[in-house]
C-alpha positions in Angstrom: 46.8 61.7 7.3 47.7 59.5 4.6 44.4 57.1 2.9 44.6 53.5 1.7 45.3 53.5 -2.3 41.7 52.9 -4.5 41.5 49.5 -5.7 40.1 50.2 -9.4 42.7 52.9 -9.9 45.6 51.2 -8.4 48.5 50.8 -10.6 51.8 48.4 -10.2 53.5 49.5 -6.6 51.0 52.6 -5.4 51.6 52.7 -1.2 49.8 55.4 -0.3 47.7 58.6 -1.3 47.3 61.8 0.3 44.9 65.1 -0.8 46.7 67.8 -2.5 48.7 70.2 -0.2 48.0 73.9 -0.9 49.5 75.1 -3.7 49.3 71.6 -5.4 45.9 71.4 -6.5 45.4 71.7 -10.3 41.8 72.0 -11.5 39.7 69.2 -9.4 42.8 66.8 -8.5 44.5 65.4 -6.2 48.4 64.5 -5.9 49.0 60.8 -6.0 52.2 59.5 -4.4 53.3 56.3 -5.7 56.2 54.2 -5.2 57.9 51.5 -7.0 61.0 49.7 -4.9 63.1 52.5 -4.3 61.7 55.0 -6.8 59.0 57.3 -5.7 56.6 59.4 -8.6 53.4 61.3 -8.7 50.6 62.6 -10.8 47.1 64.1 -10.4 44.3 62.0 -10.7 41.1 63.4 -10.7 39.0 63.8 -7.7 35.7 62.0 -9.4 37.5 59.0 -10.4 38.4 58.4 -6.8 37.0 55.3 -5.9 36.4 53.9 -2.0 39.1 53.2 -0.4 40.3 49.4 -0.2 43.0 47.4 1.4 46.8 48.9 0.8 48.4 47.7 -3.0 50.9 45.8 -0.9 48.6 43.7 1.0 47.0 43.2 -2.3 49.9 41.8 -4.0 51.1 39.7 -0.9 48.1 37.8 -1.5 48.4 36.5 -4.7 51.5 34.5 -4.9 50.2 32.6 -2.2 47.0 32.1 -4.2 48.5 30.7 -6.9 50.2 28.4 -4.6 47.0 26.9 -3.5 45.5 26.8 -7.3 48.9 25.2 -8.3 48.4 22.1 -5.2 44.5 22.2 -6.2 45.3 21.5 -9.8 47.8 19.1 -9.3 45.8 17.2 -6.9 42.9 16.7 -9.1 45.2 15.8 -12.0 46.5 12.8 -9.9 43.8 11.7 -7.6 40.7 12.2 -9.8 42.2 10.8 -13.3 40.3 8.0 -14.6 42.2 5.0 -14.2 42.7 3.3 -17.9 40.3 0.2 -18.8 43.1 -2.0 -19.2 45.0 -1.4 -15.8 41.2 -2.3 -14.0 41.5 -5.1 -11.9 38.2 -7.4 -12.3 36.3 -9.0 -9.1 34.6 -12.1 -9.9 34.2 -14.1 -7.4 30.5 -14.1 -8.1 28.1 -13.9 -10.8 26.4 -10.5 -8.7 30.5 -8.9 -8.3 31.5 -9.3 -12.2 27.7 -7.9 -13.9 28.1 -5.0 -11.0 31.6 -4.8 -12.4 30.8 -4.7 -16.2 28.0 -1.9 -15.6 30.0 0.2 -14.3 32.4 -0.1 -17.2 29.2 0.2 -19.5 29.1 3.6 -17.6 32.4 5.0 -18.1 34.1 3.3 -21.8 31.6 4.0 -24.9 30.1 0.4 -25.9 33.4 -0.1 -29.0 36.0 -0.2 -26.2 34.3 -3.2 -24.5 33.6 -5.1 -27.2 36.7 -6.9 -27.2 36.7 -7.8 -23.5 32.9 -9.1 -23.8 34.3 -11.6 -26.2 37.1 -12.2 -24.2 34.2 -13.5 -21.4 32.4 -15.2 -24.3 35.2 -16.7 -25.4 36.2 -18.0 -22.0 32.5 -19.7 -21.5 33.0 -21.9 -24.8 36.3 -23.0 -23.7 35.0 -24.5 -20.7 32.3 -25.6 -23.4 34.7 -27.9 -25.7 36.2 -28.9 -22.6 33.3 -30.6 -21.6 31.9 -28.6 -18.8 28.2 -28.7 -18.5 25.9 -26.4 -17.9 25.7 -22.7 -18.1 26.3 -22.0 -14.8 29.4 -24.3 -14.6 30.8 -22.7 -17.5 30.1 -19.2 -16.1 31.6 -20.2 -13.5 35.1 -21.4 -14.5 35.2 -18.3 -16.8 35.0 -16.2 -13.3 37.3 -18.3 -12.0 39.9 -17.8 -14.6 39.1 -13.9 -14.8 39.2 -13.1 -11.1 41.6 -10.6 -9.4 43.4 -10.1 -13.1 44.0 -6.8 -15.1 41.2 -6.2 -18.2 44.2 -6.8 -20.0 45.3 -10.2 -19.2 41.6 -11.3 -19.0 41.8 -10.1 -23.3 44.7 -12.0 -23.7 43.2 -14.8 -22.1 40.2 -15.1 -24.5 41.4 -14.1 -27.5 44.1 -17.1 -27.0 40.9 -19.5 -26.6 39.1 -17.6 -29.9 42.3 -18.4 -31.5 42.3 -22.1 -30.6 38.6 -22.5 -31.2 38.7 -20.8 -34.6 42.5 -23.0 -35.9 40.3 -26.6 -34.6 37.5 -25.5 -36.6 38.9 -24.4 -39.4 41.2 -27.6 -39.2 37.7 -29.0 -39.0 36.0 -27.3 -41.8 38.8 -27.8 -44.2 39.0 -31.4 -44.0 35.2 -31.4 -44.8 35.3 -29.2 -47.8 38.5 -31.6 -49.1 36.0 -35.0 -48.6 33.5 -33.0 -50.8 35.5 -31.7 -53.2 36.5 -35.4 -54.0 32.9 -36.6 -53.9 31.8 -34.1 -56.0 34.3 -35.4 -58.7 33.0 -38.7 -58.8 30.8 -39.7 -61.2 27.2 -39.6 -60.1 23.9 -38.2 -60.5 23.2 -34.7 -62.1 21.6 -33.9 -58.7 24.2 -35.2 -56.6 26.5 -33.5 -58.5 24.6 -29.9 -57.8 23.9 -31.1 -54.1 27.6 -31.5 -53.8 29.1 -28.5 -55.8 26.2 -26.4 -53.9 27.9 -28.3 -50.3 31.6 -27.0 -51.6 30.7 -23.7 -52.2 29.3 -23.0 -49.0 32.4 -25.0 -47.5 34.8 -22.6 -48.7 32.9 -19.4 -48.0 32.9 -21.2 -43.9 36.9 -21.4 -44.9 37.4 -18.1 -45.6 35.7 -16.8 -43.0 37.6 -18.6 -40.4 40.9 -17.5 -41.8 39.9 -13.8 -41.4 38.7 -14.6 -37.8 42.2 -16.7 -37.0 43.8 -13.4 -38.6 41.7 -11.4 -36.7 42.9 -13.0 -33.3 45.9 -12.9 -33.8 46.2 -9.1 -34.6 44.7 -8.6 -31.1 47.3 -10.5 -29.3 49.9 -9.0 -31.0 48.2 -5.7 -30.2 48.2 -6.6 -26.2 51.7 -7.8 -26.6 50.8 -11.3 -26.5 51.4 -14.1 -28.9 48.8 -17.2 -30.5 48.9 -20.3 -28.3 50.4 -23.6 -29.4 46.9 -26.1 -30.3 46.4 -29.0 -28.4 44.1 -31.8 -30.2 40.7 -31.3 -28.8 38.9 -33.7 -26.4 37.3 -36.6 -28.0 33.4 -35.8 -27.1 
């Protein structure tokens, strides 16, 4: 009667094996028949390399296409279901002060602290804006930043405060460089030799507070142009 085929000497398309009929045995062996679609061949193995029978080759092989099948749906369901969803696509919750920290440690726990940087001063932003427009209190201006925030993509809350940094930065700079132009013309008057040194000392710093806010307006606007967005239009501020 006919044995199952030895798994660890199996090679491609062995069926069956069988001991050696007398007259075949050569020297220890046995006669091997293997079969390969419709080809049949044999050879003599050895009888101390026969290892414990296993299941059939056949079976064997029947087995593993379907095994790949399942790795294949495995792989490709973890590839689409467990994919971190991008920082910018997250939808923030902020109707309260409790829902928006819970939703920024979370972030703290899965972007490194440089990707968040720009969307804390988006939030920052936001708060200073209600500021200049008057709102008082810290809670008021947290507050309407949640409010403005709320239910939008990390993305359009960016765009959001960055427009705001832009329009904060252009009135102060608007600010600033009126100033340094009142001193400048002060400082050419004729005066005292400490005026004079007061007022060149007063210019100097003026234009170092100049420069800065040019490279922070530039600065905004290369991260709205980044996001696809553009620099808001200035509206005169509030009078105070």
């Amino acid at each position: 009667m006919y044995g199952e085929a030895p798994l660890t000497s199996l090679k491609a398309g062995y069926r069956i094996e069988r001991p050696a009929a007398p007259g075949e045995e050569k020297a220890g062996c046995v006669i091997r028949i293997a079969s390969i679609g419709d080809f049949c061949f044999s050879e003599n193995v050895p009888k101390d390399m026969q290892p414990q029978s296993v299941r059939p080759a056949g079976r064997a092989t029947a087995v593993l296409p379907r095994a790949a099948v399942l790795l294949a749906v495995l792989l490709f369901g973890c590839l689409s279901g467990c994919s971190k969803k991008s920082l910018m696509d997250r939808s923030i919750p902020a109707v309260s002060a409790e829902e928006i920290a819970v939703f920024r440690a979370e972030l703290g726990e899965e972007f490194p602290a440089a990707e968040l940087k720009d969307f804390d001063t988006a939030l920052q932003e936001l708060k200073l804006e209600a500021m200049n427009n008057g709102v008082s209190g810290v809670a008021q201006r947290e507050e309407r930043m949640r409010a403005a925030v709320n239910g939008k993509t990390v993305r359009e809350a960016l765009v959001l405060g960055w427009q705001a940094r832009h329009v904060r930065v252009a009135r102060e700079l608007e600010d600033m460089s009126g100033r340094l132009e009142h001193d400048r013309q002060l400082k050419d008057r004729p005066g005292s030799a400490d005026s004079s040194r007061f007022l060149s000392n007063l210019v100097a710093n003026e234009q170092d507070i100049v420069a800065q806010l040019k490279r922070q307006l530039d600065d905004a606007d290369e991260h709205l142009v980044r996001w696809g967005a553009s620099a808001p239009a200035i509206v005169p501020a509030k009078a105070p």
